[in-house]
matplotlib code that plots the C-alpha trace (Angstrom):
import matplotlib.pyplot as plt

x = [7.9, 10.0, 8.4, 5.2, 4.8, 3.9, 0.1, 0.0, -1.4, 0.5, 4.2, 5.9, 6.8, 10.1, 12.2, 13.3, 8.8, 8.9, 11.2, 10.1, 6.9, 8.1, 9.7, 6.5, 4.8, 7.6, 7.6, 3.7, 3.7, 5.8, 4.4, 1.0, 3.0, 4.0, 0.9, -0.7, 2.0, 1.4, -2.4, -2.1, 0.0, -2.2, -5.3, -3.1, -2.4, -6.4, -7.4, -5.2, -6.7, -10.1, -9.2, -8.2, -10.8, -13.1, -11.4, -11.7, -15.4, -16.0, -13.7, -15.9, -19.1, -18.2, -17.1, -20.7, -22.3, -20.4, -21.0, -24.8, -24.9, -22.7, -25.7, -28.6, -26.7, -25.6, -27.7, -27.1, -22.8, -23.4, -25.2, -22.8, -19.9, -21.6, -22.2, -18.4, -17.2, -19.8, -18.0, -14.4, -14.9, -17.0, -14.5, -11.2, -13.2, -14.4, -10.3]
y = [29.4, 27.4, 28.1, 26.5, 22.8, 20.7, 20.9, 24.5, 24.6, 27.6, 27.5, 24.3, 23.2, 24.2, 21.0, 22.9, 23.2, 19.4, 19.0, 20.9, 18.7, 16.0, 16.5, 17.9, 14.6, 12.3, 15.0, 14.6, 10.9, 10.9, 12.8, 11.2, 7.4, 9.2, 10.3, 7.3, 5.4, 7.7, 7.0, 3.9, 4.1, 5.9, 4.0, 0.6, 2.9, 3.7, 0.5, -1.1, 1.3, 0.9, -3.2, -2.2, 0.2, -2.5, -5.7, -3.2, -2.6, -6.3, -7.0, -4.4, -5.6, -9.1, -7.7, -5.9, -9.1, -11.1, -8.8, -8.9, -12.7, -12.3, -10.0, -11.9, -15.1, -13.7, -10.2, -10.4, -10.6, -7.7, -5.6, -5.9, -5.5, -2.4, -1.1, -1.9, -0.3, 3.3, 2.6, 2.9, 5.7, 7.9, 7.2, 8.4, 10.9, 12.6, 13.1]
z = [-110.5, -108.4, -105.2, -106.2, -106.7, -109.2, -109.1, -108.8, -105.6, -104.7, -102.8, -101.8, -98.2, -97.3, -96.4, -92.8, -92.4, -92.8, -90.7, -88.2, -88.1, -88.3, -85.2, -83.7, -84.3, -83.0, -79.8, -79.7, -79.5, -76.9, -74.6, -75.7, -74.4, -71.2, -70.5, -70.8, -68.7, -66.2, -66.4, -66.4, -63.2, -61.6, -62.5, -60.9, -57.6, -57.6, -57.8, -55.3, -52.7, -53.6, -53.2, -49.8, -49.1, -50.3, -47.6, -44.7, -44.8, -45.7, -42.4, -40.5, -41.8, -40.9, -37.3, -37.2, -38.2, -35.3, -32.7, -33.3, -33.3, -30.1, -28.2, -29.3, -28.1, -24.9, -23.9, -20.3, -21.3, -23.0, -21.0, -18.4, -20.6, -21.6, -18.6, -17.3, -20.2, -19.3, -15.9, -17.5, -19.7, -17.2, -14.1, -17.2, -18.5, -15.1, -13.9]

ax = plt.figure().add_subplot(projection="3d")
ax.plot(x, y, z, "-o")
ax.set_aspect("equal")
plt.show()
């Protein structure tokens, strides 16, 4: 009966079992850390881009909102400018 423990609850743990697990959990936990640094990495890296993402279409809806104030404070300009810039395009395009 010396395989079985104390309670009777059938055969003890080996010591080498223990240890084996033991070592499982220390290896578990680790990678569990390093895969949360890495998350974490990658969650900073997302969110700087999205910052950026986020600045360029405030920048191009402030250029949007300029541009319209622009026309509606000078149509004929614009017109013009619009029409020189048809001009341009078709005459580069044409060759």
């Amino acid at each position: 009966m010396d395989d079985q423990n104390q309670m009777g609850q059938g055969p003890a743990v080996p010591p080498q079992a223990k240890e084996e697990a033991k070592r499982g959990v220390t290896h578990t936990r680790k990678a569990a850390q390093d895969l949360g640094s890495a998350a974490g990495a990658m969650a900073d890296e997302y969110r700087e881009r999205g910052k950026e993402v986020w600045d360029t279409l405030h920048r191009v809806r402030s250029f949007q909102d300029d541009s319209k104030q622009y026309i509606r404070e000078n149509p004929t300009k614009a017109v013009f400018t619009a029409l020189g810039v048809g001009l341009v395009l078709g005459l580069i395009f044409r060759r």
